[in-house]
N, C-alpha and C positions, 0 to 999 in steps of 0.2 A: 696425502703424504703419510699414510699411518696412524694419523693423531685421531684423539675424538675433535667432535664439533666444539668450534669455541676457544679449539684451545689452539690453531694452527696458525705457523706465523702468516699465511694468506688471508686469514680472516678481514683483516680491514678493507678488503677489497671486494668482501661477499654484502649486495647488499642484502642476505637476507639476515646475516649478522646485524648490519647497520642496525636495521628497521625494531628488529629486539631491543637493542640497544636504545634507540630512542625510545620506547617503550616502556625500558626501565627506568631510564637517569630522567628523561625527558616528558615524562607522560604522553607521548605521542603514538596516533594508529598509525596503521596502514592497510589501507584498504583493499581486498582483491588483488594484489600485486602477484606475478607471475614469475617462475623461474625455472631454468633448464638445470640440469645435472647428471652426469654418469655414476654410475654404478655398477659393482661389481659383485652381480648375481650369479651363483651358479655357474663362476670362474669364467664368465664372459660379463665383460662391459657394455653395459647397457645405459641409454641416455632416456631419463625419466622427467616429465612437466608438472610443476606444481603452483594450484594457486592457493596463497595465503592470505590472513588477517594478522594481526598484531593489534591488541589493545592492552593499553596499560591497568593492574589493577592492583587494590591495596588489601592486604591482609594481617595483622598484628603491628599496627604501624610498618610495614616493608611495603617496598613495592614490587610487583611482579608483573611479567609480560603473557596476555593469553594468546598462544599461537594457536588458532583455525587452521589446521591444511586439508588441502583436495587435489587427490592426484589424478588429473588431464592428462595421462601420457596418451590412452586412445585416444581421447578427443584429440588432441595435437599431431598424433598419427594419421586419423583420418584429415585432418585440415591439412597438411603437409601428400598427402596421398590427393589428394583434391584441387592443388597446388597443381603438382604436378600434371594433372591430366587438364587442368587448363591450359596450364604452358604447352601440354603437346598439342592440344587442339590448336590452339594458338600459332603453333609452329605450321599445323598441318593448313589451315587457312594459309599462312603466309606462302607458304610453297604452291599450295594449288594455284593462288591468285597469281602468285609467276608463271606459271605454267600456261594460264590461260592466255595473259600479256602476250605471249610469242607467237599462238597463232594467230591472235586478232590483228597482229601489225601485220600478218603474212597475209591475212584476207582483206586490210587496209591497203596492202602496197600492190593485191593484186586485180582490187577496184579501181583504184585510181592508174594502173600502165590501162585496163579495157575501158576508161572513160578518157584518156586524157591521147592514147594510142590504139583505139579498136582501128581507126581506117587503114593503119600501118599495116596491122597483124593480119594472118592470114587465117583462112577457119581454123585450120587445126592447131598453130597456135591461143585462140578465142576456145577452142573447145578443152584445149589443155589448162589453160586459164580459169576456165568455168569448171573443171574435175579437180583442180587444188584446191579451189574454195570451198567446192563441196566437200571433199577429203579432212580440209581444216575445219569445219564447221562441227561437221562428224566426232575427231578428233577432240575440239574444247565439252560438248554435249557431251559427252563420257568423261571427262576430267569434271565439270559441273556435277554430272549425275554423283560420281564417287565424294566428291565433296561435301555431298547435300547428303550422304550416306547418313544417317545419324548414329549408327554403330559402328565408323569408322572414326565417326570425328568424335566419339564417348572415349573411344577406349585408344585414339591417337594412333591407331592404326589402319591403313588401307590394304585389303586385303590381296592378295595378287592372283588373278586370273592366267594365270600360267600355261603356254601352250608350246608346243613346235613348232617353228615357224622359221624361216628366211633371215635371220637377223640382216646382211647384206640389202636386199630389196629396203628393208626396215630404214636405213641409214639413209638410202637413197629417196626414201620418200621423207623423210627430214632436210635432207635438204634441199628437195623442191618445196617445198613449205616455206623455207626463208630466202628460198634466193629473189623473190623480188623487194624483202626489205634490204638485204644486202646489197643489190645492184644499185639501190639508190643510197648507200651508204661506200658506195665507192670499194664495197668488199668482196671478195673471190671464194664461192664455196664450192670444193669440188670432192665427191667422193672417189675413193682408191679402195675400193671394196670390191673383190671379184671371186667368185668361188666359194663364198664364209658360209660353210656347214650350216644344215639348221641347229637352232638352239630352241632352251626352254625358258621363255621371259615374257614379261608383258607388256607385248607393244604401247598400250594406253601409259 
């Protein structure tokens, strides 16, 4: 607010005032205690971490407070930078392990129609049957592999293998993927995709 330290009506609220404070009146330390702050370097504010000591000591009959500081701002920068790319790994496991979820029910639901209905089906449906599994199988083996990347999952990013391609076909082979967990989920998946230009994306 303008003022020096010490003298600002927020102060009771700072504990690194407090801990002075106890120091002086109280003879009490405080040991390695830790504290954030902005600052206004170089007409930008900037947020600075620091760990202190406080011990009480006495000189001409008075008493005084001896303030130790050590400024952690990198350290705390990198712990905060470090943070963060766990949380993205974090993220990026979470989303893969989804991703994986949807085809194994697709190659669950379409074991169980060739075990439970093969005498029904006819070859070519059996052979249709046995080319989504394979398709889906394909499909999680590339989602696994990119997971297991360990330079994607450092730096929380997955890289995209970018190509030309059919997006249309793309759609339509997703939703051969799901439609026998949805048939047995009472659900209707139909694609309205005809003519969609190729694009640049990546199918995986």
């Amino acid at each position: 607010d303008g003022k020096e330290c010490m003298v600002s009506e927020f102060c009771s609220f700072c504990e690194f005032k407090v801990d002075i404070t106890a120091g002086i009146q109280d003879e009490r330390s405080s040991m390695r205690k830790l504290f954030t702050r902005s600052f206004q370097i170089e007409n930008e504010m900037r947020k600075k971490s620091f760990q202190y000591t406080v011990k009480p000591i006495a000189h001409k009959n008075k008493k005084y407070a001896l303030v130790v500081m050590e400024d952690f701002t990198e350290l705390f920068v990198k712990s905060e930078q470090l943070q963060q790319a766990l949380n993205d790994k974090k993220e990026l496991i979470g989303i893969a392990a989804h991703d994986i979820r949807n085809p194994l029910s697709s190659v669950k639901s379409n074991l169980n129609l060739l075990i439970t209905g093969s005498n029904e089906l006819s070859e070519n449906e059996l052979r249709l049957n046995l080319q989504q599994i394979l398709n889906t199988m394909n499909y999680s083996m590339q989602l696994i592999d990119d997971m297991l990347d360990s330079n994607a999952l450092d730096s929380g990013v997955i890289h995209l293998r970018q190509k030309k391609q059919n997006y249309g076909y793309f759609v339509e082979r997703m939703v051969q993927y799901h439609q026998s967990a949805a048939k047995q989920k009472q659900i209707s998946l139909q694609s309205e995709i005809s003519d969609f230009p190729e694009v640049f994306f990546d199918r995986v």
